[in-house]
C-alpha positions as CSV (number, residue, x, y, z in Angstrom):
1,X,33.7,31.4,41.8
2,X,35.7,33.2,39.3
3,X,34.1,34.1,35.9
4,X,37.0,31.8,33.9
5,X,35.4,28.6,36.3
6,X,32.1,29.3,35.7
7,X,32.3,29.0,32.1
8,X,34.6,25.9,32.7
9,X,31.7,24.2,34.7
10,X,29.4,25.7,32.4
11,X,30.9,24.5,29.2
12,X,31.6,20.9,30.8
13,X,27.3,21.0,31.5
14,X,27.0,21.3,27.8
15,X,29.1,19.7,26.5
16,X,28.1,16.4,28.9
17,X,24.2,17.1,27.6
18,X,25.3,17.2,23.9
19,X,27.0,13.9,24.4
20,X,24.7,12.7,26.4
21,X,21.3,13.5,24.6
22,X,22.1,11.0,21.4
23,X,22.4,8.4,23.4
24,X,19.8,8.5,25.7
25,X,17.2,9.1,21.9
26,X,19.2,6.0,20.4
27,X,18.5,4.3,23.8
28,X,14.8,5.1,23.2
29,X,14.4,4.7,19.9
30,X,16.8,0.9,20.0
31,X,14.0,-1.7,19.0
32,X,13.0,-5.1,20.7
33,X,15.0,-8.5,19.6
34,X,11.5,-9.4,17.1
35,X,10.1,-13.0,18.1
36,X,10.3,-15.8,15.4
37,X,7.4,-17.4,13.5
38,X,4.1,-15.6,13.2
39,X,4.4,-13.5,16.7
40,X,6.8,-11.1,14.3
41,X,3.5,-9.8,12.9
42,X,1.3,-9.4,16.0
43,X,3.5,-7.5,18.6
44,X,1.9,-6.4,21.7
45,X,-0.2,-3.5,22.2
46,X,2.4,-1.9,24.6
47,X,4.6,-1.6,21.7
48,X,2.2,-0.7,19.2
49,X,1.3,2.8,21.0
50,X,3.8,5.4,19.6
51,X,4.9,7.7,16.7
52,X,4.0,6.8,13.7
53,X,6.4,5.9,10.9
54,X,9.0,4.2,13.9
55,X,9.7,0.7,14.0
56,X,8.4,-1.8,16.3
57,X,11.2,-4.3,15.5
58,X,12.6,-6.1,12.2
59,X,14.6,-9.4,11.0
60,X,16.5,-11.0,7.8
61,X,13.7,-11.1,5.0
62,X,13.4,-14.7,4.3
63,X,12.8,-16.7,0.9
64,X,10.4,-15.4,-1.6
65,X,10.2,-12.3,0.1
66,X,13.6,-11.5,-0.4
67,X,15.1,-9.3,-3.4
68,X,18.0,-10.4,-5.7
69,X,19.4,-7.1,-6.8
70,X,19.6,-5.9,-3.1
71,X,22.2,-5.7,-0.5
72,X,20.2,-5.7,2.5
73,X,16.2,-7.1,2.8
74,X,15.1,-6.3,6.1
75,X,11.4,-8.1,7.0
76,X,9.8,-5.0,9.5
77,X,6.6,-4.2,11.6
78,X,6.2,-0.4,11.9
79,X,3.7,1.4,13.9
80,X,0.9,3.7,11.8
81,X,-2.7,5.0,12.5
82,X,-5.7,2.8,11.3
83,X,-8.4,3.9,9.1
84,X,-10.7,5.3,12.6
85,X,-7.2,7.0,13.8
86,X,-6.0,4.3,16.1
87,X,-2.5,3.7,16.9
88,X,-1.9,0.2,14.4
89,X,0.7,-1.8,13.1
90,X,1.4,-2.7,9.4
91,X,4.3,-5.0,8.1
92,X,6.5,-4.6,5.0
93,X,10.3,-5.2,3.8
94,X,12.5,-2.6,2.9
95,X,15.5,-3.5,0.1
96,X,18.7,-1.8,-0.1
97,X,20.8,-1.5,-3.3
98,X,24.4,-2.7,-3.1
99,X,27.3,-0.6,-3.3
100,X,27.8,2.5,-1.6
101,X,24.8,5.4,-0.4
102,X,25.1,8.6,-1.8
103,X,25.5,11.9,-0.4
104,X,22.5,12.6,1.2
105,X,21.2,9.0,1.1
106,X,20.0,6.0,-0.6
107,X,16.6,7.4,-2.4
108,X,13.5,5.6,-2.1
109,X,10.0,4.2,-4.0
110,X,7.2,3.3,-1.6
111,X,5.9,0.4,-4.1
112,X,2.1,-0.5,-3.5
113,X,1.3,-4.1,-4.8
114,X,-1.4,-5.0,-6.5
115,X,-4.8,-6.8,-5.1
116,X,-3.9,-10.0,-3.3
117,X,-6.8,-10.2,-0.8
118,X,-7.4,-9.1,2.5
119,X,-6.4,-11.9,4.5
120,X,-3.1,-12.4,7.0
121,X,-1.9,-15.1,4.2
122,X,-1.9,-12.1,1.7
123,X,1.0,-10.6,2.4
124,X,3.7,-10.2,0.3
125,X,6.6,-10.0,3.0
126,X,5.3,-13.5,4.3
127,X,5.0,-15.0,0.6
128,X,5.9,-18.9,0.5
129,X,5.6,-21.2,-2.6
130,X,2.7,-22.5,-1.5
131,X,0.6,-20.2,-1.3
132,X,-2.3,-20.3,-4.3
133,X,-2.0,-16.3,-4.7
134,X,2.1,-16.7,-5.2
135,X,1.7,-14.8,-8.6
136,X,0.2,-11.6,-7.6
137,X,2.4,-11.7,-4.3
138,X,5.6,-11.5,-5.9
139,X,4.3,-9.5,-9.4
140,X,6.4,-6.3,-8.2
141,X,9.5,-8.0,-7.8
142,X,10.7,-7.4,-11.5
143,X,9.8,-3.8,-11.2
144,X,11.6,-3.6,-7.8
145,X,14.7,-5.3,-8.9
146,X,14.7,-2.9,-11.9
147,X,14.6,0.1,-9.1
148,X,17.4,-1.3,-7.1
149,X,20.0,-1.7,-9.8
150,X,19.4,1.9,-10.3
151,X,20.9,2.7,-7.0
152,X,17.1,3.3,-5.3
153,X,15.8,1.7,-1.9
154,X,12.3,-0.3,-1.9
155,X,10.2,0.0,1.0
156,X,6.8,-2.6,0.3
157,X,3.8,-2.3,2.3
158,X,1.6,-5.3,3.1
159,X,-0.8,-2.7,4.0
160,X,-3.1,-2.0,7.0
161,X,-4.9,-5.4,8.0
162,X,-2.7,-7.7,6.1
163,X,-0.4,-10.0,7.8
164,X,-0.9,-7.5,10.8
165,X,-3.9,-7.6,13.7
166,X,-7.1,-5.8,12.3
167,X,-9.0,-5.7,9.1
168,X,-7.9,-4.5,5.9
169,X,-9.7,-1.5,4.5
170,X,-9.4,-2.2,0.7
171,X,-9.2,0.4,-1.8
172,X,-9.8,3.2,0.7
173,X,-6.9,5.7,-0.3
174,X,-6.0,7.2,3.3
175,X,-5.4,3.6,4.2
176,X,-3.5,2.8,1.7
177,X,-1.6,6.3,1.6
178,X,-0.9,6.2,5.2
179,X,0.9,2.6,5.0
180,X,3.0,3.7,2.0
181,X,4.4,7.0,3.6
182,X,4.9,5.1,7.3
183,X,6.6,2.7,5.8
184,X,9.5,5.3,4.0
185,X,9.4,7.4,7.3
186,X,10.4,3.7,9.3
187,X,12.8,3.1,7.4
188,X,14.7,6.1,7.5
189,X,14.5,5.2,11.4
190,X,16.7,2.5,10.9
191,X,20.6,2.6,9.8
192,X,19.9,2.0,6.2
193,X,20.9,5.5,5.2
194,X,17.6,6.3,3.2
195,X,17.3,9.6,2.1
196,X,14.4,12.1,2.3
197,X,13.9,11.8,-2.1
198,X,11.0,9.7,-2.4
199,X,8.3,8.5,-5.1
200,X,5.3,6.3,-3.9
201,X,4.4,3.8,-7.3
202,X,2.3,1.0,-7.5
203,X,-0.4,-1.1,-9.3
204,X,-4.2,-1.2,-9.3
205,X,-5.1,-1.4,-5.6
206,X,-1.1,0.2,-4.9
207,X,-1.6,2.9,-8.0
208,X,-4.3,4.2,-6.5
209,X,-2.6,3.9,-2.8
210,X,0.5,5.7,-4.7
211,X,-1.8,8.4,-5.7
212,X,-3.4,8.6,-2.4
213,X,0.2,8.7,-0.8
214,X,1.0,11.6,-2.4
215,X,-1.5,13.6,-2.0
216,X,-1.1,13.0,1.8
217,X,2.6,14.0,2.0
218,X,3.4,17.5,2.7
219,X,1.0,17.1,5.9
220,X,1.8,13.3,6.8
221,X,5.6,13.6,6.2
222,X,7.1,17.2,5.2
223,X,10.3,15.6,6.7
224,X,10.4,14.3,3.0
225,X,10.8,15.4,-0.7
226,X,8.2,14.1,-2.7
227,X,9.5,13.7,-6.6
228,X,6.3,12.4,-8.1
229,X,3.5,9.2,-8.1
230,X,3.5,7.0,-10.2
231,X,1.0,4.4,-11.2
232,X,0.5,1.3,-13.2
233,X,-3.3,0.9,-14.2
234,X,-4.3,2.8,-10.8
235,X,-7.9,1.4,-9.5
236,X,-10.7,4.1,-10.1
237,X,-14.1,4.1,-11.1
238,X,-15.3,1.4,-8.7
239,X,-18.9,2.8,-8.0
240,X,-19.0,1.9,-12.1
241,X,-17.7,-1.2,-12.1
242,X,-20.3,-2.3,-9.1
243,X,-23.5,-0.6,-10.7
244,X,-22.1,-2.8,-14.1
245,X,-22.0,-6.1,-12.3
246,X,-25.6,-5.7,-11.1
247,X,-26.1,-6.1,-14.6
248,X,-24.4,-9.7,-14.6
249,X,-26.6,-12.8,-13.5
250,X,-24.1,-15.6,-14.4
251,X,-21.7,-17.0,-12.5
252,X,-19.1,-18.3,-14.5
253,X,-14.9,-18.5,-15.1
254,X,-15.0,-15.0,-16.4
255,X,-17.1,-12.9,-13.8
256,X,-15.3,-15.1,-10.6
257,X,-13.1,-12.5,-10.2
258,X,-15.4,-9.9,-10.2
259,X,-17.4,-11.5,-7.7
260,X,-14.7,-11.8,-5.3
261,X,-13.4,-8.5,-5.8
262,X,-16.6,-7.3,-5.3
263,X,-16.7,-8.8,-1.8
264,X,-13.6,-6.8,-1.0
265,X,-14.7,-3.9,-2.1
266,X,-18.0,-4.3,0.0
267,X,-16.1,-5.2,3.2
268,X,-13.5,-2.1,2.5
269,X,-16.1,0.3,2.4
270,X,-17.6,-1.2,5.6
271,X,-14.3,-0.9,7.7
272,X,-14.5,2.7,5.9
273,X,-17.6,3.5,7.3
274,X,-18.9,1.1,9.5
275,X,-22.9,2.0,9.8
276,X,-22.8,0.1,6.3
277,X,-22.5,-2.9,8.2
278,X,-26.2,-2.6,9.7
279,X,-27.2,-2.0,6.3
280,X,-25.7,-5.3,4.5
281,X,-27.0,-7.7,8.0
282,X,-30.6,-5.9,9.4
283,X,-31.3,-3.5,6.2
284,X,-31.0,-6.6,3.5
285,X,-28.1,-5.2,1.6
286,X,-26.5,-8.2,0.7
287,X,-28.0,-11.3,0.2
288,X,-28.0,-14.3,2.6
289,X,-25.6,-16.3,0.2
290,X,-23.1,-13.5,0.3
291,X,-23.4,-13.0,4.1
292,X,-22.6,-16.5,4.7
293,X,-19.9,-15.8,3.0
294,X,-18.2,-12.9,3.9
295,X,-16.2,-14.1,6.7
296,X,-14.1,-16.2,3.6
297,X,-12.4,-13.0,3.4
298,X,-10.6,-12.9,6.3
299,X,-8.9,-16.6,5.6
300,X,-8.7,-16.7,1.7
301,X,-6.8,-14.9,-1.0
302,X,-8.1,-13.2,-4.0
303,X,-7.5,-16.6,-6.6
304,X,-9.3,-18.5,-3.8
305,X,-12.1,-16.2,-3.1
306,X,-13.3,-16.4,-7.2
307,X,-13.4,-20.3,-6.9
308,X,-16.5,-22.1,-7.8
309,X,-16.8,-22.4,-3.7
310,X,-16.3,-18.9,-2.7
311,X,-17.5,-15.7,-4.1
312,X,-16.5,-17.2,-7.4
313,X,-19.6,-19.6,-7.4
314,X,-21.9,-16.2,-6.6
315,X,-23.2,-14.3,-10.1
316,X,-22.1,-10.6,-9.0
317,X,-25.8,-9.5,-9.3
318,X,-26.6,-12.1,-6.4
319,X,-24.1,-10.3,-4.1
320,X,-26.7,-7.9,-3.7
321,X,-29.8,-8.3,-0.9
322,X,-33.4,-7.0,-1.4
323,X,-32.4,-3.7,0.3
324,X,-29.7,-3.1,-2.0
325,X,-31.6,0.1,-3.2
326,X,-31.2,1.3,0.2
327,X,-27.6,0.4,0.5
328,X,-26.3,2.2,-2.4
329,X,-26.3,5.9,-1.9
330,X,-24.4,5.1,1.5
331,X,-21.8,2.8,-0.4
332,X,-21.0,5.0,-3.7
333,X,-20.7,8.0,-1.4
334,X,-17.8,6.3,0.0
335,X,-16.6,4.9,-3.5
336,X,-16.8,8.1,-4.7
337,X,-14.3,9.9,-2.2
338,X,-11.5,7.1,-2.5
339,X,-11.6,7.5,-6.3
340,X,-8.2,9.0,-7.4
341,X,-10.0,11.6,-10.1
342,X,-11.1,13.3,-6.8
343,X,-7.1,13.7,-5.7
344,X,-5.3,17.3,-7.0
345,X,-1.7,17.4,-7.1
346,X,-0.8,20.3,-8.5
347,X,3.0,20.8,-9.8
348,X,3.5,16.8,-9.0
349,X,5.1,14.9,-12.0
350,X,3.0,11.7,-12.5
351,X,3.5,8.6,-14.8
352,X,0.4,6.7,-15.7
353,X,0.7,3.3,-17.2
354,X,-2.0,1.5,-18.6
355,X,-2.4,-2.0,-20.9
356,X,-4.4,-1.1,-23.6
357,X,-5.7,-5.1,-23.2
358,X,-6.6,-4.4,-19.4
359,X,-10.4,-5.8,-18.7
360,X,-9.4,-5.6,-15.1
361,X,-8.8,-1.6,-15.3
362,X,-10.4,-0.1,-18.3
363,X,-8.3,1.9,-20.3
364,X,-11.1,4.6,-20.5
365,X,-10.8,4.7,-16.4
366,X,-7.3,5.9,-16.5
367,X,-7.6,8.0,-19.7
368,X,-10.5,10.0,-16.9
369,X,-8.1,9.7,-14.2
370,X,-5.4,10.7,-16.4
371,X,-7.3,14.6,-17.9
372,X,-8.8,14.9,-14.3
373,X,-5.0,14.9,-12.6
374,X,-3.7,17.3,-15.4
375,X,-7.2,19.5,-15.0
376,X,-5.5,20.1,-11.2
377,X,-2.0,21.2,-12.4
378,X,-0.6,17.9,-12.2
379,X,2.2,17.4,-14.7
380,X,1.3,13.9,-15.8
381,X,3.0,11.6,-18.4
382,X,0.2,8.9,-19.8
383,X,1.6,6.1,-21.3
384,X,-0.5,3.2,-23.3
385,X,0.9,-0.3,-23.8
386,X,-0.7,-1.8,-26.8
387,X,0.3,-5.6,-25.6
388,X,0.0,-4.9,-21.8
389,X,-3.1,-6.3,-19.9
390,X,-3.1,-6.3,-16.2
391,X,-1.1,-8.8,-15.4
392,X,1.8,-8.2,-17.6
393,X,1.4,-4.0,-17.4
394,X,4.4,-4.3,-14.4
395,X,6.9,-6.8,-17.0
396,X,10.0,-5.8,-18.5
397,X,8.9,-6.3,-21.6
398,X,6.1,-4.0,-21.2
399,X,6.2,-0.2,-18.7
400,X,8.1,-1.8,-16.2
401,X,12.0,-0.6,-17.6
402,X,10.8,2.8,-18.9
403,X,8.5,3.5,-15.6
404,X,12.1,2.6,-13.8
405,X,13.8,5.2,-15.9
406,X,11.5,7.7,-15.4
407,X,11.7,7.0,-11.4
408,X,15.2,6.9,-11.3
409,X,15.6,10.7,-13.5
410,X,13.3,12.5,-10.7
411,X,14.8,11.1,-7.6
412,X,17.9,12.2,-9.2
């Protein structure tokens, strides 16, 4: 064969491979038609195996869970890794602003909600008007609304264990960082045109997931460009607030939530580090009242876990078994590594937001979280609300406008 036929075969071998090759990935990558009622949140294990940050399948948001300032809400179940490393799935929606993408892409803010509970009926992308924690599930939608008329992209996280097969690991920052970073990375999977500028923000449980998120990133997704964190009254400080409700023998209206937050907290650090377990049943870490009432965590929301006939009817100090003693190094040791003063992100731009009528999350938490972030080269922006408590911290009246601006100048 002459050499000008060669190179015509040769040329018509590439150039059938580079035609070929997209669609053969798009082929691979094209997601299942996703079943209808609750089967769209429990998919089966062969399609949970796979790379994480891909989609296993998606539909129409519906109802509450749906954004008005966006184009597009897309309801999705991406694949992730579980707190021991297991392939997982975790649920969300993803909002797109109307109008046109820019060059390079619709930028994005991985939002992490605040503490709803850890049961399936907690999450936000399945919210209904009937659920009792309604409030909490749809307190970011000001704040994401506010992010979408700025030409930015949403991307929610229910987080691992909520709405989705397997418990949920609360305030345990890889956890939480891990479902706020998939969550970006499966959505630039889909044809959405998100960009790689991205900011994970969020409040209380999701600020401390955002801070968590980025200082996972560069290693979990370098595919991206991290622009910052931000964080509305970020959780910290737990081990404090625990050794504090010792202290409290009462069970009344004002120490119900504490009681049931303190159950999540214990279960979190359980799934965290599950030899804790032994200690709570066998070793008499938590009382017999408590024990029995545990499982309540896995069917009930936050508002009806501190009801007089949940957690909520316990005093916080009864939570607590005749081996506590025992229990307690074990538990702050985890406590201690998922608090955010322990994170360094140096050169990162970070906006802290904090009601200066909080109870929930102590002003004096943040202000630590706050020097201990700057003391590792973070470039962070503190911000005090004197009329903001924890509820209304995320409000337009109060940081949520001004936390938008500042979010929409960096992904700029």
């Amino acid at each position: 064969m002459s050499s000008p036929a060669i190179r015509a075969v040769l040329s018509a071998a590439i150039g059938l491979a580079l035609f070929a090759a997209p669609a053969s990935a798009a082929q691979k990558e094209r997601a299942p038609r996703a079943p209808s009622g609750s089967a769209f949140y429990s998919p089966p294990k062969k399609l949970v195996k796979g790379r994480a940050g891909t989609v296993v399948w998606s539909r129409a948001s519906r109802g509450l869970s749906r954004l008005s300032a966006a184009r597009v809400n897309r309801t999705i179940v991406y694949r992730s890794r579980s707190i021991s490393g297991k392939p997982s799935v975790v649920s969300g929606t993803i909002a797109i602003p109307k109008g046109r993408a820019p060059r390079g892409g619709w930028p994005v803010v991985s939002w992490g909600h605040v503490t709803t509970g850890s049961a399936d009926t907690c999450a936000p992308s399945a919210v209904t008007a009937g659920n009792p924690e309604l409030e909490r599930l749809t307190r970011g939608d000001e704040i994401a609304n506010l992010l979408l008329e700025r030409g930015i992209a949403v991307a929610r996280s229910d987080f691992e264990g909520i709405g989705t097969p397997g418990p949920h690991p609360y305030l345990i920052g890889k956890s939480l960082g891990r479902s706020m970073i998939d969550i970006v990375r499966a959505g630039r999977s889909m044809k959405l045109k998100i960009g790689r500028r991205w900011i994970p923000a969020g409040h209380s449980e999701g600020g401390q997931g955002a801070l968590f998120a980025a200082s996972m990133a560069a290693a979990r997704a370098p595919e991206l460009k991290l622009r910052g964190a931000s964080a509305f009254a970020p959780a910290s400080h737990i081990k404090d607030i625990l050794e504090l409700a010792r202290l409290v023998t009462v069970a009344n209206p004002a120490t119900a939530d504490f009681s049931a937050l303190g159950a999540l907290i214990l279960e979190g650090a359980a799934i965290s580090e599950p030899s804790l377990w032994s200690v709570y049943r066998e070793g008499g870490g938590l009382s017999s009242e408590a024990l029995a009432m545990l499982p309540q965590t896995q069917s009930k929301c936050l508002v009806e876990l501190a009801r007089p006939d949940s957690f909520g009817g316990l005093a916080p100090a009864s939570i607590e078994g005749p081996g506590a003693d025992t229990l307690l190094p074990a538990l702050f040791k985890v406590l201690d590594r998922n608090d955010p003063r322990v994170l360094k992100l140096p050169g990162v731009p970070v906006r802290l937001d904090q009601g200066l009528k909080d109870f929930v999350v102590m002003k004096w938490h943040t202000d630590e979280v706050a020097a201990s972030l700057s003391g590792t080269g973070a470039k962070v922006e503190y911000v005090t609300w004197p009329d903001a408590d924890h509820t209304t911290i995320t409000d337009p009246a109060q940081a949520a406008g001004p936390a938008a601006d500042w979010l929409a100048a960096r992904l700029r």
